[in-house]
C-alpha positions as CSV (number, residue, x, y, z in Angstrom):
1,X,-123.0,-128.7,151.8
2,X,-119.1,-128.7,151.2
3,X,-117.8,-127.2,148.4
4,X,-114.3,-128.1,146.5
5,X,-111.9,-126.1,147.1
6,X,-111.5,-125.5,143.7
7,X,-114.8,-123.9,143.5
8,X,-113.3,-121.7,146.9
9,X,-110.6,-120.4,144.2
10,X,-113.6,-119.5,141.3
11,X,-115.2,-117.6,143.6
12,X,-113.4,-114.7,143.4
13,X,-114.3,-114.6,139.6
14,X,-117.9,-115.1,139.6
15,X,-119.6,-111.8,138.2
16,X,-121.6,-110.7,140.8
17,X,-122.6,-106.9,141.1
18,X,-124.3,-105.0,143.9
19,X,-124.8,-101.4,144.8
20,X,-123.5,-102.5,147.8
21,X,-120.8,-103.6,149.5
22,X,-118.7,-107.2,148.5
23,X,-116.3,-108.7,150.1
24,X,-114.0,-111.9,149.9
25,X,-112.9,-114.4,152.1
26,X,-113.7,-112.2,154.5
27,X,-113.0,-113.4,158.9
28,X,-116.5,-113.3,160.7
29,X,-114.4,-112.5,164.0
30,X,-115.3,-109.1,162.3
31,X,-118.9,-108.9,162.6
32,X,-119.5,-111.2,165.4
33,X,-119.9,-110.0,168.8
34,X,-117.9,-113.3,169.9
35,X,-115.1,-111.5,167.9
36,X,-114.3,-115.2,166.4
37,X,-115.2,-117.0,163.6
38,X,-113.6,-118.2,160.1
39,X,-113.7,-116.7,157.2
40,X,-116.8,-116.6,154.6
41,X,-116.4,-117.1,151.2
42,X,-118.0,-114.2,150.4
43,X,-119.4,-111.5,152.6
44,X,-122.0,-109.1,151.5
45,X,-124.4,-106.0,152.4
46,X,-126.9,-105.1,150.0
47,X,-128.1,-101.5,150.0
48,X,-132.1,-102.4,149.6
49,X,-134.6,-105.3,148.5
50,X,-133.9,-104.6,145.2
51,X,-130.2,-105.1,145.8
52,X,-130.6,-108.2,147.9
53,X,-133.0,-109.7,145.5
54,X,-130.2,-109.3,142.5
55,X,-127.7,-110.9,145.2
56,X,-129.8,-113.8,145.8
57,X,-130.7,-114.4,142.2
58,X,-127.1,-114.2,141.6
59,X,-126.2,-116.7,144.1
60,X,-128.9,-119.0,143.4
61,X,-127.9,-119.2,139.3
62,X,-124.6,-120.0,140.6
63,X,-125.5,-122.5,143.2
64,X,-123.8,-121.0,145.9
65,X,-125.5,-121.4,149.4
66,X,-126.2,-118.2,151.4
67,X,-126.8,-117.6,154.9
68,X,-128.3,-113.8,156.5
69,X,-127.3,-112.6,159.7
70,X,-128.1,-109.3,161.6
71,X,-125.0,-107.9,163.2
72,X,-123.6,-110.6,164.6
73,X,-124.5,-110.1,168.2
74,X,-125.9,-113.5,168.6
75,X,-123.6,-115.6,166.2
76,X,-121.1,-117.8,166.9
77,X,-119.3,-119.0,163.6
78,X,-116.8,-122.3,163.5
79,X,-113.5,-121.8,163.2
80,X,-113.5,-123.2,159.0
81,X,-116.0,-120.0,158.6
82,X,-119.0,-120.3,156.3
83,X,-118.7,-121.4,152.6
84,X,-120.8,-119.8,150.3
85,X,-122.0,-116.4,151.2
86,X,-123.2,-114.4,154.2
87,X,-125.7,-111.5,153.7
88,X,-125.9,-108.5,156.4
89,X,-128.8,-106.8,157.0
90,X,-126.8,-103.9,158.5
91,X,-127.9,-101.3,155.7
92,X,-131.6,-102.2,155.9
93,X,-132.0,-99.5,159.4
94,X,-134.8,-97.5,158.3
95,X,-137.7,-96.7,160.9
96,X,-140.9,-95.1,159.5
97,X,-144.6,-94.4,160.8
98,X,-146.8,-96.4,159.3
99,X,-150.4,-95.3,160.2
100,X,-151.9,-95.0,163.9
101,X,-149.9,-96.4,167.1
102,X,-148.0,-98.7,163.7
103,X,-143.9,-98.7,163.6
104,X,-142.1,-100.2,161.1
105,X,-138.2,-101.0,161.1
106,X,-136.2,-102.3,158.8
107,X,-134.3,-105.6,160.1
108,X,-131.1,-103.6,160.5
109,X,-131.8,-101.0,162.9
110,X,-131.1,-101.7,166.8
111,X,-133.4,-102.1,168.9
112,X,-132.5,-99.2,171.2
113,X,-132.4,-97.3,167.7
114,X,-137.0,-98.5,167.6
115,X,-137.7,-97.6,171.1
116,X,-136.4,-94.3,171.2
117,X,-138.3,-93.5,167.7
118,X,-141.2,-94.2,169.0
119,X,-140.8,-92.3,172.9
120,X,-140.5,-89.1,169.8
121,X,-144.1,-89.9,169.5
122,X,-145.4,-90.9,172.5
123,X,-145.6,-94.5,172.2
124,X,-144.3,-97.5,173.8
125,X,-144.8,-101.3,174.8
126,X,-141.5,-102.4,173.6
127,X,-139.0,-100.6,175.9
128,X,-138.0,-104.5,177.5
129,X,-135.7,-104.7,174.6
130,X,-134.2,-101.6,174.5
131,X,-131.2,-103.1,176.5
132,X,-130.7,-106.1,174.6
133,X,-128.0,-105.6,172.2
134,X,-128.7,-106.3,168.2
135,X,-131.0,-105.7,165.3
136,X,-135.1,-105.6,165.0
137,X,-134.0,-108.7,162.7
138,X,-132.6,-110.6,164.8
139,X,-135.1,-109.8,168.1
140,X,-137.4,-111.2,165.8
141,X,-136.1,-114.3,164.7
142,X,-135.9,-115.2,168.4
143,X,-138.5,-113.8,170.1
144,X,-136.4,-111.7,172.1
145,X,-138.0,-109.9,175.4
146,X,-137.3,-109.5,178.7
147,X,-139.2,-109.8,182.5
148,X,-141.7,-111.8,180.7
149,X,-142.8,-110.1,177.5
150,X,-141.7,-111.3,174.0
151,X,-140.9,-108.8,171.0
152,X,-143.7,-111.1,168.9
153,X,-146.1,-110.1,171.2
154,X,-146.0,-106.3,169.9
155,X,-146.0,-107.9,166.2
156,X,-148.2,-106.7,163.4
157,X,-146.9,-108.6,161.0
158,X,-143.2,-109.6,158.6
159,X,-142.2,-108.3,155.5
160,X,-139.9,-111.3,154.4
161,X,-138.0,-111.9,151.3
162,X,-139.4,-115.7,150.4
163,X,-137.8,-117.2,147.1
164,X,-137.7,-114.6,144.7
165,X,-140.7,-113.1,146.4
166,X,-141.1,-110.1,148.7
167,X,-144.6,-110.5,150.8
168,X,-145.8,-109.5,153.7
169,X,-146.9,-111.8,156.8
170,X,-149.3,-111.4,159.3
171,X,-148.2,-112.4,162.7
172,X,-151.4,-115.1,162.8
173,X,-149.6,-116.9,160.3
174,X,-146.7,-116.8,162.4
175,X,-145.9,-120.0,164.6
176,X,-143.7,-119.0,167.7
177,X,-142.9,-119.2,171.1
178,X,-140.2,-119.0,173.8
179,X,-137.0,-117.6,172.4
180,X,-138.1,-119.0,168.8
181,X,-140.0,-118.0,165.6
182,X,-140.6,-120.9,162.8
183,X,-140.4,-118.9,159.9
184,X,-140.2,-120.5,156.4
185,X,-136.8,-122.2,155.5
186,X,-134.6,-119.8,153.4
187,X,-136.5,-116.7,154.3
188,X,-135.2,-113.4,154.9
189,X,-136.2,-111.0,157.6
190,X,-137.1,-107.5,155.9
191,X,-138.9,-105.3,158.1
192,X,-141.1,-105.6,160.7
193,X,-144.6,-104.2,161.4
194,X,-145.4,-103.3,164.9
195,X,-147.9,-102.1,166.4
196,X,-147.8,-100.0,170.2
197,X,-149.7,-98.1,172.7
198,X,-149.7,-94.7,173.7
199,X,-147.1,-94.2,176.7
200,X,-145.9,-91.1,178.2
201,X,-141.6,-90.4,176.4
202,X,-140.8,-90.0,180.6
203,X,-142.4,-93.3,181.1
204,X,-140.6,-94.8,178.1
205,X,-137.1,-92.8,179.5
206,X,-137.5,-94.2,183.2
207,X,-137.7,-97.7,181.5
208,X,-134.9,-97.4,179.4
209,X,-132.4,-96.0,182.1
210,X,-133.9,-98.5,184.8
211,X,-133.7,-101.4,182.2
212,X,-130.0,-99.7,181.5
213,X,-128.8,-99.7,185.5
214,X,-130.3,-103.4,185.7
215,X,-128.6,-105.0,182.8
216,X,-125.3,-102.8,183.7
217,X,-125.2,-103.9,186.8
218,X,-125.6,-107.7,186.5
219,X,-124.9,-107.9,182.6
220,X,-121.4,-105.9,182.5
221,X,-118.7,-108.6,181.7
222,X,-116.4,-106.3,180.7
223,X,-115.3,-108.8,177.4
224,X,-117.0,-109.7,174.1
225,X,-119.8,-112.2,174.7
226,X,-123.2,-113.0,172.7
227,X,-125.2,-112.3,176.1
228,X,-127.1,-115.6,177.2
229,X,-125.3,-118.2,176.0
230,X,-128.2,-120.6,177.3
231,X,-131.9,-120.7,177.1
232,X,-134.0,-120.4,180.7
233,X,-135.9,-124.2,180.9
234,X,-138.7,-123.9,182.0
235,X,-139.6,-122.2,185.4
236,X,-135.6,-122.2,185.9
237,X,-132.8,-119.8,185.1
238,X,-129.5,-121.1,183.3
239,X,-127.3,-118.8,185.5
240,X,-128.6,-120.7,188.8
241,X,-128.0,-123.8,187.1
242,X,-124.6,-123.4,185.9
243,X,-123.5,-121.7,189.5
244,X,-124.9,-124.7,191.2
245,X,-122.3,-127.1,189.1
246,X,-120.0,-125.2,189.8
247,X,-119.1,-123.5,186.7
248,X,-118.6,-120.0,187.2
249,X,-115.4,-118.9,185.8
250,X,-114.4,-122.0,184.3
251,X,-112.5,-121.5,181.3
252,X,-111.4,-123.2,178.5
253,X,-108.7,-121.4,175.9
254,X,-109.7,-117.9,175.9
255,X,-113.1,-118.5,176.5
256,X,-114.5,-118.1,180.3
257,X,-117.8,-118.2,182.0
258,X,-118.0,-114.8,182.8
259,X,-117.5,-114.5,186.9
260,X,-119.9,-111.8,186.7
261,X,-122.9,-113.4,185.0
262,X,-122.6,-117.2,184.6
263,X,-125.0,-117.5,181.3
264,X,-122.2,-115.0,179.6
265,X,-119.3,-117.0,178.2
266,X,-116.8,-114.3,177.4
267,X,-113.6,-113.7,175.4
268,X,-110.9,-113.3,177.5
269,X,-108.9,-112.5,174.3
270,X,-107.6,-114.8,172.0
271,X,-110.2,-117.4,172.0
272,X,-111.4,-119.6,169.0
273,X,-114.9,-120.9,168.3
274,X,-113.7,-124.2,169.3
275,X,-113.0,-122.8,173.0
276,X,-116.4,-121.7,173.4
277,X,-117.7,-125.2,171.6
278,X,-116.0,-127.3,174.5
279,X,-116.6,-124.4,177.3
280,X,-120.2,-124.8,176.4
281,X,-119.7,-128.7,176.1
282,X,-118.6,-129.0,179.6
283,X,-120.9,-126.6,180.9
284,X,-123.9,-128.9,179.7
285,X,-122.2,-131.7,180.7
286,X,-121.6,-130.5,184.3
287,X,-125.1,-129.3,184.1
288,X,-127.1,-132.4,183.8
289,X,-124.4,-133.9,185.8
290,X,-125.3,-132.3,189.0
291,X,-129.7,-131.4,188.4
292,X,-130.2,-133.7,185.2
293,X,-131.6,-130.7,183.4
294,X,-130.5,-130.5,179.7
295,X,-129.3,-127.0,178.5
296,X,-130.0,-125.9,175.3
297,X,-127.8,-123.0,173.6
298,X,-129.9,-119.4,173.1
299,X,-126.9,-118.4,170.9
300,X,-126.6,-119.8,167.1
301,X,-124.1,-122.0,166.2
302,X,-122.7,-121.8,162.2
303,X,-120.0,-122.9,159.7
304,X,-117.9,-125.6,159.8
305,X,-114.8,-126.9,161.8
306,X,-111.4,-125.9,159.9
């Protein structure tokens, strides 16, 4: 929905309160590992549930759309930013033991952060995504994983924020699959539940440093980038395919197929969201031009064109 741009100039006065942080027309090049991005109306982190569930009451009795994110590592917002509000999840971080072999983790807290508090007591099952940088959140709302396990797969269950409604979710009533979790539109990631296996903390170590090496040797572009920009089709990798049009190091602006990893589309500095839109444009194009295969983006795409 587009708002007036009167109703851009209200915003500042609307009476809205958290015990957390507020802030106001604020550039999403700022909490997006892109490092582009308009501004959003209003940007805010609420301290806890009960913070974001004043927020959202708030928002909702003044009819102003909202959208959550995690920390930005998979985000790419338009250049015209996001009108309405954006709500971080960055303050909810907090990993607990939850009964026998069971982990929970607030959507904030990295992933690196969830591995490595449960190597402190000996279990493990999830170390695929300590390399992958970003939140528990967001892992979740894609499915994230690595060498063929998925994050769901380790899942107990969601605690989401529905409405005006806090509840928690089994993963049974979860629908997902490759890179994708359906969850109910307008919900909120809290926490989530997981449950893992004993594994010896040297075990868990020797994963983490070989998943480390791995990643740094073939995932160091050196620039900002939101990791894969592309999904994997089926039985084939995006990299192969972009190589094999010829793509690699094709830029566009200040954005660039990274020369190191072609599924990486990097900020060489100074780019804009609309250099990665038409780098990623062309690279699709190229794509089906040369195997007919249709790639689909891995990153999200938000906000509107200036």
């Amino acid at each position: 929905m587009r708002w007036s741009s009167g109703w851009r100039d209200d915003l500042n006065l609307i009476d809205i309160s958290i015990r957390g942080q507020l802030l106001y027309n604020e550039p999403m090049s700022r909490h997006t590992s892109l490092r582009v991005g308009g501004a959003a109306d209003l940007y805010a982190e609420p301290e806890d549930a009960d913070d974001l569930l004043m927020l959202v009451r708030a928002l909702k009795d003044r009819q102003v759309p909202w959208l959550a994110i995690g920390r930005g590592y998979n985000l790419l917002v338009r250049d015209g930013g996001i009108r309405g509000a954006v709500i971080s999840m960055a303050r909810f971080n907090r990993i607990s033991e939850a009964g026998e072999r069971l982990i929970r983790a607030g959507a904030g807290a990295e992933n690196l952060a969830l591995v490595r508090f449960a190597q402190e007591r000996g279990l493990g099952g999830i170390g695929f995504i300590s390399g992958i940088p970003g939140t528990v959140g967001g892992a979740v709302k894609m499915n994230a994983g690595a060498y063929g396990s998925g994050v769901l797969e380790r899942l107990e269950s969601l605690t989401l924020l529905r409405g005006e409604t806090v509840a928690e979710y089994p993963r049974e009533e979860i629908r997902y699959g490759y890179r994708n979790v359906a969850l109910p539109t307008g919900a909120i990631v809290l926490a989530a539940l997981f449950r893992l296996v004993p594994c010896d903390p040297q075990q868990t170590e020797k994963e983490i440093r070989e998943d480390s090496e791995l990643r740094r040797s073939k995932h160091n572009v050196g620039f900002p980038s939101a990791g894969s920009f592309f999904k994997n089709p089926s039985g084939q990798a995006a990299w192969r395919l972009i190589d094999q049009a010829g793509l690699r190091g094709a830029a566009v602006g200040g954005a660039q197929v990274s020369e190191v990893h072609s599924n990486f589309l990097i900020n060489r500095g100074g780019a804009t969201a609309a250099d990665f839109l038409e780098l990623a444009r062309r690279v699709r194009e190229a794509v089906f031009n040369v195997s007919g295969v249709t790639l689909e983006e891995e990153v999200r795409i938000v906000g509107e064109e200036p």
